[in-house]
C-alpha positions, 0 to 999 in steps of 0.5 A, a space after each residue: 642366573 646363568 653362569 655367563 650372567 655371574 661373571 663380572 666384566 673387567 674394568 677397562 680404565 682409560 688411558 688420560 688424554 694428556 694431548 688436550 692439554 698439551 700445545 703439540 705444536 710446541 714439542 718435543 719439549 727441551 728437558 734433558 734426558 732423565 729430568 723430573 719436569 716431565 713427570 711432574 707435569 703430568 701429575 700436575 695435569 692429571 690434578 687439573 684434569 680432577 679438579 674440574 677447572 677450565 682451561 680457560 680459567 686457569 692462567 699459568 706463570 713462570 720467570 726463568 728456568 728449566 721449570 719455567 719452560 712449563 708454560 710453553 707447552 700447555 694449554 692454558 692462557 700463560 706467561 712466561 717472565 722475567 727470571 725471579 719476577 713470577 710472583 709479581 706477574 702472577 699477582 698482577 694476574 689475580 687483582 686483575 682477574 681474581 676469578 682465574 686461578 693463578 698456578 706459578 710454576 718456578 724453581 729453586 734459584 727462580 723463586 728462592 734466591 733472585 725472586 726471594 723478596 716476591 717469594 716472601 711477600 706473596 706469601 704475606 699477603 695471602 694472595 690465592 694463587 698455587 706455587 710449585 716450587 720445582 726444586 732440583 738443588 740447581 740452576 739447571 738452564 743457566 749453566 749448574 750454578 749452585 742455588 739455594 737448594 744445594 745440599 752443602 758439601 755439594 758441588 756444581 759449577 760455581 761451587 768446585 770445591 763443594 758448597 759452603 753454604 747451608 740450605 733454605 727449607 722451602 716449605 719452613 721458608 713459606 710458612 713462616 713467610 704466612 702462606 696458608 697451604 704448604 706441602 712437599 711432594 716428589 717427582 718419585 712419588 707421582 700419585 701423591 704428589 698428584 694427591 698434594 696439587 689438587 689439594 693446593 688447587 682447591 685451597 683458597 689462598 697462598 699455596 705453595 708445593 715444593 716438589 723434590 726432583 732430579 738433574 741428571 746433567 748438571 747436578 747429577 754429573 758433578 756430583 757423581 751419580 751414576 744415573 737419572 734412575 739412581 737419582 729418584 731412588 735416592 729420593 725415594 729412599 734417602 731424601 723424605 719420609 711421609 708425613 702419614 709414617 713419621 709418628 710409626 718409625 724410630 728415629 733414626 729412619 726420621 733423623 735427617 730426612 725432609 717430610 713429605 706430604 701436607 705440612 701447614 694448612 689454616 683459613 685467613 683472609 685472602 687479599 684479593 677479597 680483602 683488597 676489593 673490600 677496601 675498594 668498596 668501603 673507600 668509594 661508598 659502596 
């Protein structure tokens, strides 16, 4: 064998091809400088692109809300609703077409506070549909009011003072609330967390990822942070602790920290299937 003929040629990977899935027409985009919300959407992307769905299967929802401007700029067939109502539009989506799969993009306050009720019960039910829960400690779009999210003793327009009030924990919330399939990712940790949606993509029934990300605007500023990079640090080194390293460190690296990674996942009936069971036993089928 020659030598020419022994040397491996480099692998040359491709550069994924956001554009297909993107509606160019629609940007540049609205997010602040240094928001998280962009990366997020690309390891969304890059999970729907691993998955293999169609994007004509996939219907996307959101109500109100930085995150909820997702769905203006991405292919899919899409909705954009009313602000805490995206779990009822999506839920109509999937009884209507549960062959689609159904990804509700929201927020903290959006689904947390005045979608909480649409939250709780969508994940009662068990409906098959993938909720990313973007959560920022913040109303970000609608002026840096404090949301459910809000670390106490933390400050935003409707808390000068610092916030009284103590956190919701998301994943806790979706788990104790039935939901079959529940994670945590960050928008620091982007191929982990690109790793966590494909997963819940794949999963039948109610997932739900709440994804840790930063603004710089609102929060960032009220509560004296120097910069957008300073923001991901601090998630990357202060806020979570994955789920893979927990059992590994001592605890005081774990006191204090939220975990990261898959949290909850089991098999239970989903409701559409169960919902079109009922129609058939009622009308003789």
């Amino acid at each position: 064998m020659s030598t020419a003929a022994a040397v491996k040629k480099p692998k040359i990977s491709v550069p994924f091809d956001y554009s297909k899935y993107l509606r160019k027409g629609k940007l540049p985009h609205i997010w602040c400088p240094g928001c998280g919300h962009g990366i997020v959407l690309k390891s969304l992307l890059r999970a729907i692109e691993k998955s293999g769905l169609s994007k004509d299967d996939i219907c996307m929802v959101s109500g109100i809300g930085c995150s909820s401007r997702t769905p203006g700029y991405v292919d899919f067939n899409t909705l954009h609703t009313l602000h805490g109502r995206a779990l009822s539009y999506a839920t109509g989506v999937k009884l209507a077409k549960p062959e689609m799969k159904v990804i509700v993009v929201t927020g903290d306050g959006d689904a947390l506070a005045i979608g909480g009720n649409h939250f709780i019960h969508t994940c009662r039910r068990n409906i098959d549909m993938t909720i990313l829960v973007y959560s920022n400690a913040i109303y970000g779009m609608t002026g840096g009011q404090f949301s459910p999210t809000t670390p106490s003793g933390s400050y935003s327009t409707t808390s000068r003072y610092g916030n009284i009030e103590p956190v919701f924990d998301c994943c806790e919330l979706a788990k104790a609330s039935g939901a079959t399939f529940v994670a945590r990712g960050t928008a620091y940790h982007v191929q982990e967390l690109e790793r966590i949606i494909l997963e819940s993509l794949k999963h039948k029934g109610t997932s739900v990822v709440e994804i840790l990300d930063s603004c710089p605007v609102y929060y960032g500023r009220l509560n004296k942070m120097k910069s957008a990079s300073q923001m991901m640090e601090l998630i990357e080194k202060n806020g979570t602790v994955s789920v893979k390293q927990v059992d590994k460190l001592p605890p005081e690296k774990v006191q204090g920290k939220l975990l990261r990674g898959i949290l909850h996942k089991e098999d239970r009936p989903e409701y559409c299937e169960e919902y079109q069971k009922l129609i058939d036993r009622v009308s003789g089928k």
